[in-house]
N, C-alpha and C positions, 0 to 999 in steps of 0.2 A: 504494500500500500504506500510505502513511503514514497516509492521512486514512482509509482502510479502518479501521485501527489505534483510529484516533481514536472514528471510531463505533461500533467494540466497546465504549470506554470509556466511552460513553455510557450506550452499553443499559446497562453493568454499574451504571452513575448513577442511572439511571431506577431499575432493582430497588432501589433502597436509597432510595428517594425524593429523592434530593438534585434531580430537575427532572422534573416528571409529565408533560411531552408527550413523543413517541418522538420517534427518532436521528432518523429520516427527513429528508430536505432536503422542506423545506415539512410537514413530517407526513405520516403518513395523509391525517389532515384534509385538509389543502393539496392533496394530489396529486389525492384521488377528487374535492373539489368543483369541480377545475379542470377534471377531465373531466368529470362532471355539465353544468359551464359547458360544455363543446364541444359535447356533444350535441344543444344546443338548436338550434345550428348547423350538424349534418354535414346536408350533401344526401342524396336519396335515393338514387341511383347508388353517393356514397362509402359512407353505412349497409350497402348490399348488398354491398359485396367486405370493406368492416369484418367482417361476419358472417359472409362465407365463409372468410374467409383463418383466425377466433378460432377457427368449426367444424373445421375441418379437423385444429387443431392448437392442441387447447385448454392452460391452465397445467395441468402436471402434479402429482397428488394428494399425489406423494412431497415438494413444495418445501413446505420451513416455511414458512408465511406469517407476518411481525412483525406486521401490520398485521390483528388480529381484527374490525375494524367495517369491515364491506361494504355496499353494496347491492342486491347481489343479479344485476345485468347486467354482463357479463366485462368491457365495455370499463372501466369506471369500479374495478372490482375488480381491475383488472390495470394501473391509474396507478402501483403500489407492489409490480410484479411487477422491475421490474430493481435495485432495492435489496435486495431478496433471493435473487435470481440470484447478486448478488458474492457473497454469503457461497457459493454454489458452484461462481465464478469470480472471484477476486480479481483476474484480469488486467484487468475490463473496471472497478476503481474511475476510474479516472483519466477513462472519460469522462466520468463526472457534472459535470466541474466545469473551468473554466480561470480560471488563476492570472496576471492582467492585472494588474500593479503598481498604486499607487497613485500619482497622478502622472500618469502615460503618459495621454494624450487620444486620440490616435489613430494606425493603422498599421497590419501588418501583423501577422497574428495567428498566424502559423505560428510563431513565433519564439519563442510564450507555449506551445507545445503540442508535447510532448516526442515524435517518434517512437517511442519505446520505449513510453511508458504512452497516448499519447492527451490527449485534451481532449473536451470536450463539444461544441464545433462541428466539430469532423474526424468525432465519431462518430454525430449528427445528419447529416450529410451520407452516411453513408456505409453509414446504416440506410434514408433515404429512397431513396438507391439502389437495396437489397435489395428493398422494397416497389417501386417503378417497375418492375424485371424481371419478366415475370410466368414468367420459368424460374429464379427463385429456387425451391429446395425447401418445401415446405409447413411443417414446422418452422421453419425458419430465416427465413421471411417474415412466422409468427404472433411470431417472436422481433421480427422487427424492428420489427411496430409496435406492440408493448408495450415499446420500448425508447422511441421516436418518444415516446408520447401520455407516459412518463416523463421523458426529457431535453425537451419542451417545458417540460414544468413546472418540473426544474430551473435551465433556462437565465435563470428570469424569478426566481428568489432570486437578491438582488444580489448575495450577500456568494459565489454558484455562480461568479462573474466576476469575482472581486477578490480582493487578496492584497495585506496587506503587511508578507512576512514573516511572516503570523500565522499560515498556513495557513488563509485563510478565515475568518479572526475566531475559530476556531477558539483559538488563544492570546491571547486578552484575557479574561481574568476579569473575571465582572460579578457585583454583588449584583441578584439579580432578585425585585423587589417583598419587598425583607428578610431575600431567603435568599443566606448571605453564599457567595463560592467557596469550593470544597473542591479540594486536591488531590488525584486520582485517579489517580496515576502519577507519584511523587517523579523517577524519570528521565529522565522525560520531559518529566515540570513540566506536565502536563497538570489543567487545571481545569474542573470546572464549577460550575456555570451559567457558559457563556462568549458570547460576540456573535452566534458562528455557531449555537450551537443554540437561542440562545432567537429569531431571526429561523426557523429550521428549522421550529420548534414553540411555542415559550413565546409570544410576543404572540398568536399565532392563539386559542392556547387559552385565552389569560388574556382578551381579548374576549372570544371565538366564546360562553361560555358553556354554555347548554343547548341552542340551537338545535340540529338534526338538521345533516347534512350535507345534504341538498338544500334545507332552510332557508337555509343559506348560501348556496347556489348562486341560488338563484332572488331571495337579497335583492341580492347583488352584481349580478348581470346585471340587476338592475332599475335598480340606484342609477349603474351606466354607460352605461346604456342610450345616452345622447344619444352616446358617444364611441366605441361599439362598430363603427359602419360605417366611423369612420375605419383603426382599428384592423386592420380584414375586409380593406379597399383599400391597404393600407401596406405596407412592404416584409415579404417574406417571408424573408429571409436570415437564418439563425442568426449568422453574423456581427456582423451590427446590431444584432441585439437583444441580443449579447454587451457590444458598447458600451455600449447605452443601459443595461444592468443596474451595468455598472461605474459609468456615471458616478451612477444610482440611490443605488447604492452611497457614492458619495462624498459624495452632495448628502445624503443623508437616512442611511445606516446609521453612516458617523461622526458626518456633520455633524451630528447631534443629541445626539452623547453629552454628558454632562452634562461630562465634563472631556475636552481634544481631546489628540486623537490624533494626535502627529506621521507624518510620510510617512517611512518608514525608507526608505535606499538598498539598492536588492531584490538581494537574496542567494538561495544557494541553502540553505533549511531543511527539515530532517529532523526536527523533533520544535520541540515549545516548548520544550527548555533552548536551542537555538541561536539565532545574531543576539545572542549576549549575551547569553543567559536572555530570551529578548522575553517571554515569559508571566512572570516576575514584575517585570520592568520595567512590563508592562500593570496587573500588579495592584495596586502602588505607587500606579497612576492613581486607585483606588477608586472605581470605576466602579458605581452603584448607578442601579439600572433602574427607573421607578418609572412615576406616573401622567404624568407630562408625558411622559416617552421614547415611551410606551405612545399617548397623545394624537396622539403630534407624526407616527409611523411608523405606526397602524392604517390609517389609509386608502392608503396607500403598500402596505402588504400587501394588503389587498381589491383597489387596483386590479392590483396586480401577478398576482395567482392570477386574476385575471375576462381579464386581458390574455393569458393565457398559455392563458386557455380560447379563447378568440375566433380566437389563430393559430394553436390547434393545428387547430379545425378547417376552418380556411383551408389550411392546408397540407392537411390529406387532401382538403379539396373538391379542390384545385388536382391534387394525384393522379388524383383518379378526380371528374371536374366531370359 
């Protein structure tokens, strides 16, 4: 609920211009070109039960949709169907995302993922399940894999895998390319433009430019082309790929900031006035986001959204081969 919380605060950011790309973890943008990217790759056995399970138990006309730029085919229009699902169940925020300290290298990941709310690899394993039954109900199995072709995408935003204390970067206030933070919740000490939403949206968008969404898609899968079979043959664990997002995280989402960020000793935080006020302890840092942050992390995103396309459709070939 907290970081539920926190994305409301956003959108109400967005409406007021204080940061033009949406709440979304990865955007819009992110999420459909990463499914764009899998397509290229589902076999034709997994395309046909993809088609039946979307037929059967298509997104329903009543859900708001945040995300108004489509392309027109369910699977890629339905990458940014379980972020607005929470706003008509807030129970399932908590899978989007796990909160892996900063520091910690490796171990056991149960320990990071709360039985009450969930995590993102408990609820990945647990949606790939729904889809493996084929006596899962018809509903409840077009749910699961528009949650799947979703939480892949998530899983491969670093800052989806890491915490520290901040709520996901979530509490660190950044100036992004001149626009300084605002506070958007004095109680809370919530700001934006902060770490987590300009990796969510801001660098994609402050690239991506005017390219189309399958402009992107078809430029990324070109430009990894040579690294994409390793990619195809490599572990399929959400687990792993939880690591490797953390450690993504540590090597390129701090490690680049222009002034560092210490490893706080992990606590339990409910808002950015906690840890001490950590959101204006961060903002003290004067964290301005500019063309080198921008430089140093763009292809770090490309390859992360092109990567997240590749296993997502490894994991459905491996369902249905």
């Amino acid at each position: 609920m907290n970081r539920l919380c926190l994305t409301l605060l956003i959108y109400l950011a967005t409406s007021v211009g204080l940061l033009a790309p949406t709440a979304h973890a990865w955007g819009c943008k992110g999420h459909i070109v990463t499914a764009l990217i899998a397509e290229k790759y589902i076999n034709p056995n997994a395309w046909a039960m993809i088609s039946q399970i979307q037929d059967a138990a298509p997104i329903s006309s009543d859900l708001s949709r945040y995300c108004k730029e489509t392309v027109g085919d369910p699977f890629a229009d339905s990458a940014t169907w379980a972020d607005d699902e929470r706003s008509v169940n807030p129970s399932t925020s908590g899978w989007h995302f796990i909160d892996i300290p900063r520091g910690v290298t490796a171990g056991d990941l149960s320990q990071y993922c709360p039985e009450s709310a969930g995590c993102i690899t408990k609820a990945l394993a647990d949606q790939l399940a729904l889809l493996r039954d084929p006596k899962t109900p018809a509903a409840k199995r077009a749910d699961a894999l528009r949650y799947v072709i979703h939480f892949v995408g998530d899983i491969h935003q670093p800052l989806h895998t890491t915490s520290n204390d901040d709520q996901g970067g979530n509490c660190v206030p950044v100036e992004f390319f001149g626009k300084p933070p605002v506070e958007t919740n004095r109680q809370k000490e919530s700001y934006q433009p902060n770490l987590h939403s300009i990796w969510d949206t801001g660098l994609l968008a402050q690239f991506a430019g005017e390219r189309t969404l399958q402009q992107l898609a078809d430029e990324f899968d070109s430009k990894f082309r040579t690294q994409i079979s390793g990619w195809q043959s490599g572990t399929l664990d959400p687990q792993a790929w939880a690591w490797e997002g953390h450690e993504v995280a540590e090597r390129v989402v701090y490690g680049f900031l222009p002034n560092k960020v210490a490893i706080e000793s992990p606590r339990e935080v409910k808002s950015c006035a906690d840890d001490d006020h950590i959101a204006r302890r961060m903002l003290n840092l004067n964290e301005k986001i500019d063309d080198d942050y921008e430089n140093a992390t763009a292809p770090v995103v490309e390859e992360q959204l092109t990567k997240a396309g590749i296993r997502l459709a490894a994991i459905l070939n491996q369902l249905w081969p």
